[in-house]
N, C-alpha and C positions, 0 to 999 in steps of 0.2 A: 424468974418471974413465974407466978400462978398462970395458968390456964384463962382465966379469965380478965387480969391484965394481958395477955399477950393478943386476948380478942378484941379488947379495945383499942391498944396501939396497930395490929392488925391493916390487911390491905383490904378485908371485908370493909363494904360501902354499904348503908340502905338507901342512899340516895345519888342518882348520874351526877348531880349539882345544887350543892348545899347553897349556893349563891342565888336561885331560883328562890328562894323559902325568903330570901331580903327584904325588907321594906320596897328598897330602892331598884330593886331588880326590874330591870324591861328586856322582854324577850324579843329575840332576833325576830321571830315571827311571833305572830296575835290573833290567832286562828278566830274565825265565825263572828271576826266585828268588820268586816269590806264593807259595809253600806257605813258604821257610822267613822268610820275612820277617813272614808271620802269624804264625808261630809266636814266632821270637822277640819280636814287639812284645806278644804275649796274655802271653808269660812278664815281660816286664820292663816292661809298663807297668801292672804291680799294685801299684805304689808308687805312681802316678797316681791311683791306686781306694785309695790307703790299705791295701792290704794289703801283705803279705811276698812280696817277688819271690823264687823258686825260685833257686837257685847254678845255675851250664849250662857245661858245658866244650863247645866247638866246635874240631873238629879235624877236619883233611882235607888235602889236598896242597896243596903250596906254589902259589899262585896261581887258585884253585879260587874264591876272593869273599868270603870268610870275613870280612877284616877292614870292607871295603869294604859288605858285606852289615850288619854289624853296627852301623858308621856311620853309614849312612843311617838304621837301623829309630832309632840314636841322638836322629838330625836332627829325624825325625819325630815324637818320643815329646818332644823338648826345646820345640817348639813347640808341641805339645799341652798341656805344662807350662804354659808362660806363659799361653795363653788360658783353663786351668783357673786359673792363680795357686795354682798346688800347691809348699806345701816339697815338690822332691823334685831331686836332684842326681846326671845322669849322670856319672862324669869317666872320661875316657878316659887310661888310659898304657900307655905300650908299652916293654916290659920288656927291648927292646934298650939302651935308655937308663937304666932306672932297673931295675937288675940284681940287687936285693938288696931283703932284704925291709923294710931301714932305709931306706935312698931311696924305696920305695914309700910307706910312711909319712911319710917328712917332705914328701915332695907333697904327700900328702894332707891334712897339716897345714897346709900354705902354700895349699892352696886356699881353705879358710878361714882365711885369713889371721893362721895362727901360729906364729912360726918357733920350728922347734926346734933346736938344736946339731946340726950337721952329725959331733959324737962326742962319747960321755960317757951318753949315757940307755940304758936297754936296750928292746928292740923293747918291751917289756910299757908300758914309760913311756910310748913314741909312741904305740902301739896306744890307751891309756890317756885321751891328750890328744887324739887325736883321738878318739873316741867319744864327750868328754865334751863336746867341738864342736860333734857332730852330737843330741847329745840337749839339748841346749842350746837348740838351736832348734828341737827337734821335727821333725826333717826325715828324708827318705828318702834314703839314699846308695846308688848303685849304681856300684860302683866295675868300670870290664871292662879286663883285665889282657891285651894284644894281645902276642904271643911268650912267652907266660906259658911257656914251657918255658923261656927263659933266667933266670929264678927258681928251679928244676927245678934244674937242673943246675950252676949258679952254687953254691948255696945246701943244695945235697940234699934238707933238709925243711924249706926255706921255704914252699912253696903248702900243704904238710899243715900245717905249726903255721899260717898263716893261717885254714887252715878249721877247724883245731881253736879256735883264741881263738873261733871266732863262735859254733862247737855247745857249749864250755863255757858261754857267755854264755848260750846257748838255754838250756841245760840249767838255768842258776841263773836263769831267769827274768825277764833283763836287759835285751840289747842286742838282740838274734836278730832284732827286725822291724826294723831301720832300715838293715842294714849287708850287703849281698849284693854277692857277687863273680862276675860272669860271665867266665870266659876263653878264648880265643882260642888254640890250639895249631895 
């Protein structure tokens, strides 16, 4: 081999951990965000405590920690779950992929393992089947909606009828403590 293949295959690194550089990467630590990291763990780990987690829109400039910040407090509050052995269910999607307010629900249906038709029901039927999912089991859903603007703007008034289905549900005395949406702009 050349010289310059052997600096490639090589034990020379530029980097401690090519896995940092991932999408999906969450760091052990998350240095100079302790104030929002309390904050959002007191807001969403009330589902942990049995109560009704607050709705939170988080937004700020592109590359600011938002999403990354939100994962971790995830990471920490999903491990808290298990050693409590609480119904309670973070799911993360990010609404570059699931762009409409019928993909968001049929996730959320396939997370608890129900498919629904990929076309043919209307949002009120999915919305429907999955609620009766989650009350099924008695469990806490916290669903966080990351580029929650590409629902926004896809959709026009997809993220308002979302949060309208949950404050009619409040309002009829229903569903309102099991089902909260944080998002990510």
């Amino acid at each position: 081999m050349d010289n310059q293949s052997e600096d490639l295959i090589g034990e020379k690194r530029i980097f401690a951990n090519k896995e940092s550089l991932r999408p999906m990467y969450i760091p052990e630590k998350l240095p100079h965000r302790k104030k929002q990291i309390k904050s959002l763990a007191d807001t969403l780990s009330a589902a942990l405590k049995g109560k009704t987690p607050s709705n939170l829109l988080i937004y700020g400039k592109t590359g600011t920690g938002k999403t990354v910040t939100v994962k971790y407090v995830a990471k920490q509050l999903e491990a808290r779950r298990k050693k409590m052995d609480r119904e309670s269910t973070l799911i993360y999607i990010n609404c570059e992929l699931f762009d409409t307010q019928y993909k968001v629900f049929s996730y959320l249906a396939r997370v608890f393992n129900k498919q629904v038709p990929t076309s043919g029901w209307t949002t009120d039927m999915q919305y429907s089947e999955f609620k009766s999912l989650i009350d099924r089991d008695d469990r806490y859903v916290t669903v966080i909606l990351d580029e929650m603007d590409n629902l926004v703007t896809r959709g026009k008034k997809t993220l308002s009828e979302l949060y309208y289905k949950q404050r009619v549900k409040h309002c009829e005395g229903k569903y309102d403590r099991y089902f909260k949406c944080p998002c990510i702009h």
